[in-house]
C-alpha positions, -999 to 999 in steps of 0.1 A, spaced: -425 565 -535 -433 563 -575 -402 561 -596 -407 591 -625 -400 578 -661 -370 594 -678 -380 588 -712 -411 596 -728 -431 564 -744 -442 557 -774 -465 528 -763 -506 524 -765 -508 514 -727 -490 537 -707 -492 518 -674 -469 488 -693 -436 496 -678 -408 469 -684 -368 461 -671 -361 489 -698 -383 515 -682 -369 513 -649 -333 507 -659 -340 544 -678 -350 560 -642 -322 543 -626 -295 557 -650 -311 588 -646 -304 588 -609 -271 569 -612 -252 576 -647 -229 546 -660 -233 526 -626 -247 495 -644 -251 483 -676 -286 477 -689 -276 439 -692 -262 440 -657 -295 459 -647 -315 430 -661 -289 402 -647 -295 416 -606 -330 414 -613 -340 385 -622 -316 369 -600 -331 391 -571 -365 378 -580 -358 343 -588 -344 344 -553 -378 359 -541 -396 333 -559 -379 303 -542 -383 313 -508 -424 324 -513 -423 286 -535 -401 264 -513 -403 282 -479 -442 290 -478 -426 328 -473 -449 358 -477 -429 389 -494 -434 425 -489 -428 446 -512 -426 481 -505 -460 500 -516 -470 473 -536 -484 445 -513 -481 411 -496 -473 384 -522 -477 346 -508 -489 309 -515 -527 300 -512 -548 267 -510 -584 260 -512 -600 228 -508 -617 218 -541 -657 218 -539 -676 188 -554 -709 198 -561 -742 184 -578 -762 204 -603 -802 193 -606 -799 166 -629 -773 145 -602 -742 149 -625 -713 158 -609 -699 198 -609 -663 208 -600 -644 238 -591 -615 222 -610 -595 225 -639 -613 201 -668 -591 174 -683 -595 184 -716 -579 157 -735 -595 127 -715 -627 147 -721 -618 142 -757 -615 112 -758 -648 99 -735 -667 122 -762 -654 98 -791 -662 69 -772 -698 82 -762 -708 101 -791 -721 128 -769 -707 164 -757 -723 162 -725 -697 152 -693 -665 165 -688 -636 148 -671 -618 166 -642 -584 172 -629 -589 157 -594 -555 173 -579 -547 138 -560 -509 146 -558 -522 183 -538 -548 158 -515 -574 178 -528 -564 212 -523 -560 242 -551 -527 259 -549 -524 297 -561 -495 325 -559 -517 352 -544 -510 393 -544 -529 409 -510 -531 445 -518 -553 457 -492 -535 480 -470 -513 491 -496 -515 532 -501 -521 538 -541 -553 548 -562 -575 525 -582 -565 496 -568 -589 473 -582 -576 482 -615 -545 464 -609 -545 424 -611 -515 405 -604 -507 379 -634 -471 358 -620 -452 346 -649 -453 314 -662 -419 304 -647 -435 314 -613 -465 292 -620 -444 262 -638 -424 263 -604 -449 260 -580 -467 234 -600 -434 209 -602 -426 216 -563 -461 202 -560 -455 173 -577 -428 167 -560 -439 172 -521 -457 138 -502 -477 158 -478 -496 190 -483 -476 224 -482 -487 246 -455 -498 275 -473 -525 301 -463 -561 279 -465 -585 304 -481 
């Protein structure tokens, strides 16, 4: 079910809808029920709730015509290109990169994150739209919010074993 827009836009990108947007079809439906505050309020608690169970609780959410959202892990690769240095699939340290270039004098090497506190592994919040029922579908791309990722990345720290989230 699609929730019709009650107001007409004014913005360039019309497929940008926010807590405002909805709250305006909601009032439609249900005149003076909430506040737009209050709106905003049961939301975010609602999804914060969401968020620690998929975080803490490895649990994979539903939602309704919009997909599967869960936890991922990947090993990291270590790989060699042709002249034997050393090529990850991880993030690059940028600021001990920094400082090996001042020592060497040369822009060549790059230092890498190597995730020991993860034992290796590459943790990701993952959307799994596949047997959802909309058009365009590879349009869409899910971007979680930077509390979302901030939270997953200090539960991480935290944890002395590896979480047991869907190995990709």
């Amino acid at each position: 079910m699609m929730i019709q827009m009650s107001r007409c836009r004014k913005h360039k990108n019309k497929i940008d809808y926010r807590t405002k947007d909805y709250y305006y079809a909601f009032n439609a439906k249900n005149p003076g029920k909430f506040s737009q505050k209050d709106y905003s309020k049961i939301l975010k608690t609602f999804f914060s709730l969401v968020i620690n169970k998929i975080i803490n609780n490895m649990f994979r959410f539903h939602f309704t015509g919009i997909g599967l959202f869960y936890i991922i892990k990947r090993k990291q690769q270590h790989k060699q290109d042709e002249n034997g240095d050393l090529v990850m699939d991880a993030g690059i340290n940028w600021p001990a990169t920094k400082e090996v270039w001042k020592t060497t004098g040369e822009k060549k090497k790059f230092v890498y994150y190597l995730n020991d506190h993860t034992f290796g592994h590459r943790y990701g919040i993952f959307w799994n739209s596949t047997k959802q029922n909309f058009v365009n579908k590879t349009f869409y791309a899910f971007l979680p919010a930077q509390k979302f990722q901030l939270q997953l990345s200090t539960t991480l720290y935290k944890v002395d074993k590896p979480l047991n989230a869907y190995m990709v």
